[in-house]
ROVOBA-591295 format. One record per residue (C-alpha): residue number from 1; x, z, y. Coordinates in Angstrom, 1 decimal. Layout:
BEGIN
SITE   k      x      z      y
SITE NUM      X      Z      Y
...
end
This chain:
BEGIN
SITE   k      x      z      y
SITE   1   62.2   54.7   54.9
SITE   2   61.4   51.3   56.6
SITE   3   63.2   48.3   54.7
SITE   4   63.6   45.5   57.2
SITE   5   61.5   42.2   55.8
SITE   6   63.2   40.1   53.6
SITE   7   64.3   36.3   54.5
SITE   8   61.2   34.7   52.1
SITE   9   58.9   37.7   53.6
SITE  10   60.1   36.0   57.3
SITE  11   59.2   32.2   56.0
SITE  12   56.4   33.5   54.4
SITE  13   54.6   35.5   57.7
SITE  14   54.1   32.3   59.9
SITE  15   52.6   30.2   56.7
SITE  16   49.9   33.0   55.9
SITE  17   49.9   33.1   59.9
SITE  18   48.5   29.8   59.8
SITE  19   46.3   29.5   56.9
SITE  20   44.5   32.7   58.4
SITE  21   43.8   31.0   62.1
SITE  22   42.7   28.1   60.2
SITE  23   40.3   29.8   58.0
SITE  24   39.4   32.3   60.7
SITE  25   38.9   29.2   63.5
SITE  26   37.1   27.5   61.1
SITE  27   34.2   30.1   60.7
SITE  28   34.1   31.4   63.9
SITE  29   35.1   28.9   66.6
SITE  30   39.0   28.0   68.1
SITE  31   38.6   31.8   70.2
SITE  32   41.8   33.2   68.7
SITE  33   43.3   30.1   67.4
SITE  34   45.1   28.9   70.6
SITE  35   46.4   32.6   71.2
SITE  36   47.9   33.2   67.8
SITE  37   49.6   29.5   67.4
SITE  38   52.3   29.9   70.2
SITE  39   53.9   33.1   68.2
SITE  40   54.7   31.5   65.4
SITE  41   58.2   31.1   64.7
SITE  42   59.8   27.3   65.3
SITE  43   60.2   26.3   61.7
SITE  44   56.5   26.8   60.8
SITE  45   55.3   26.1   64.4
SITE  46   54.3   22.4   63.5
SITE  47   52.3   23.7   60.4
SITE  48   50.7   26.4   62.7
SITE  49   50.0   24.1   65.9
SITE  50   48.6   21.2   63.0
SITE  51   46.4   23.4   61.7
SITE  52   45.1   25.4   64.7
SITE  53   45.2   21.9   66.2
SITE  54   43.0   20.1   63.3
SITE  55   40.6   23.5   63.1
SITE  56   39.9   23.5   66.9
SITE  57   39.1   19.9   66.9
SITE  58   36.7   20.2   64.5
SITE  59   35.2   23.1   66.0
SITE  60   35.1   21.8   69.0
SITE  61   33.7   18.8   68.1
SITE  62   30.2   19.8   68.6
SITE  63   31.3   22.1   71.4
SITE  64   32.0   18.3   73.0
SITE  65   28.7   16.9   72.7
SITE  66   27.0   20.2   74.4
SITE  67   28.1   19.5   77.6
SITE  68   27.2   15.9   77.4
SITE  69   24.1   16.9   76.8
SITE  70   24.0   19.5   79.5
SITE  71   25.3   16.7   81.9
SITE  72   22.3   16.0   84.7
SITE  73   20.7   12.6   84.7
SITE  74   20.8   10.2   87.5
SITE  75   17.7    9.0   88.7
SITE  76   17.5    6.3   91.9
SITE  77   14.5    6.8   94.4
SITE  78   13.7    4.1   96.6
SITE  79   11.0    5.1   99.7
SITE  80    9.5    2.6  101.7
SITE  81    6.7    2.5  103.6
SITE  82    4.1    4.4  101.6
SITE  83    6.1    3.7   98.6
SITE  84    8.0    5.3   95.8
SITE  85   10.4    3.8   93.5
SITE  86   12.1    5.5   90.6
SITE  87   14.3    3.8   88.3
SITE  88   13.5    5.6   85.1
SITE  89    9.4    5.9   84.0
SITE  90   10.1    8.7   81.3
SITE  91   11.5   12.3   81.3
SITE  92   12.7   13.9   78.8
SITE  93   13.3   18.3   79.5
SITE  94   16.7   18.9   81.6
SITE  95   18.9   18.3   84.8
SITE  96   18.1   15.3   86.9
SITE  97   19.9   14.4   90.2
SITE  98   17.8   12.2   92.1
SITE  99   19.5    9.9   94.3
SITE 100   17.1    9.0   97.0
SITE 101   17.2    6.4   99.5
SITE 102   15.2    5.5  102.7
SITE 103   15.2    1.7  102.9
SITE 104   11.9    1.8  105.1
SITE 105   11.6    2.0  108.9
SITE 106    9.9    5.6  108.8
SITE 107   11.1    8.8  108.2
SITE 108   10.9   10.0  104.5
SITE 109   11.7   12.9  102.1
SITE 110   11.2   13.4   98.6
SITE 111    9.5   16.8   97.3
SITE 112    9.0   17.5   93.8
SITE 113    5.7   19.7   92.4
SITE 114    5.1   20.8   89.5
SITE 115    1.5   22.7   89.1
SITE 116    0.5   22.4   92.5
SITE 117    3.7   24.2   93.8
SITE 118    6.6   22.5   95.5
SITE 119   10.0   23.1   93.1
SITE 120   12.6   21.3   95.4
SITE 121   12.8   19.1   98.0
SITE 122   15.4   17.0  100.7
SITE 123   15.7   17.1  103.8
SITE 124   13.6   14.5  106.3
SITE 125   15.7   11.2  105.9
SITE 126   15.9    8.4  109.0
SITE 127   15.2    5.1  108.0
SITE 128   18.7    3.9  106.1
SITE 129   19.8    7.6  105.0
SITE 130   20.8    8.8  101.5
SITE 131   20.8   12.1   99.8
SITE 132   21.0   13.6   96.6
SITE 133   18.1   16.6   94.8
SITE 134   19.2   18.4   91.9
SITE 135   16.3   19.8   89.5
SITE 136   16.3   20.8   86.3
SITE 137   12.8   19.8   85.0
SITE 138   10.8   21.6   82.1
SITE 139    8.1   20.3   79.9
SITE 140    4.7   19.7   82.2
SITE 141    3.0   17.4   84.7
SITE 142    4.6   17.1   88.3
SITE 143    4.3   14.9   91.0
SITE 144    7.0   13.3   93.7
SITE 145    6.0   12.9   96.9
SITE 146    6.5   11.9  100.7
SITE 147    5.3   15.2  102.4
SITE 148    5.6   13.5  106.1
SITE 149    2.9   13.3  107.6
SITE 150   -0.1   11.3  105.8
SITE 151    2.1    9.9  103.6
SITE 152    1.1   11.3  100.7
SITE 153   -1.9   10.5  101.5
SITE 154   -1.5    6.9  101.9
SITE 155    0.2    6.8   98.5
SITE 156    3.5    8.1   98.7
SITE 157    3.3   10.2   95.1
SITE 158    3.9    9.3   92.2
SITE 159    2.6   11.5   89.0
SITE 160    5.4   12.4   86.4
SITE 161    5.2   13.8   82.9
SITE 162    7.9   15.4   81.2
SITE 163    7.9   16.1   77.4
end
């Protein structure tokens, strides 16, 4: 025959409740540790919520600089007339949004190739147009270039390296 749980066994459920999501967050992430807070009962519900709170910040902690990390980089391009300008001279593996500009009195785009083969590219821009290219770069040698006309020819590249 089932006993109902005594009033210490009652106080004492929500403390080992607690100690058990902030061991288990602890070794394993805060997956759980935001489900099992809320059922604890009101007296203990501080002590729960403190603990699940102070274990999933510190989890989380390097959970927070990950998607820094993972954030895309902005790059400005300036094209001209058989120019291009880029605002950073390094690069560095990831996700780069390229913000490119036409301040010449030609039509431009901007192409990126890496190898020899073209990874991404914009769309022909009129002279004063903006747009923005998305591309996640790996390790290797590329080059950015105007592929309108002769401009690459007449100098519109510019050779990259990313390590």
């Amino acid at each position: 025959m089932l006993h109902p749980p005594t009033r210490s066994a009652r106080h004492a459920a929500p403390l080992v409740l607690a100690l058990g999501i902030g061991l288990l967050s602890g070794c394993s992430g805060d997956e759980g540790a935001t489900d099992a807070a809320p059922s604890s009962s009101a007296p203990s519900s501080s002590a729960a919520s403190s603990s699940a709170e102070a274990s999933t910040s510190a989890s989380s902690a390097p959970a927070t600089s990950s998607p820094a990390e993972a954030e895309s980089e902005t790059v400005a391009v300036t094209e001209g007339e058989m120019f291009i300008e880029l605002s950073e001279d390094s690069y560095s593996p990831g996700t780069y949004t390229f913000e490119v500009t036409n301040t010449g009195s030609m039509q431009h785009d901007f192409v990126v190739e890496q190898d020899g083969d073209d990874v991404a590219s914009t769309e022909v821009l009129q002279p004063g147009e903006s747009t923005t290219l998305e591309v996640e770069l790996t390790p290797g040698d590329y080059v950015f270039y105007c592929s309108v006309g002769n401009h690459r020819a007449m100098g519109m590249e510019t050779p990259v390296t990313v390590t």
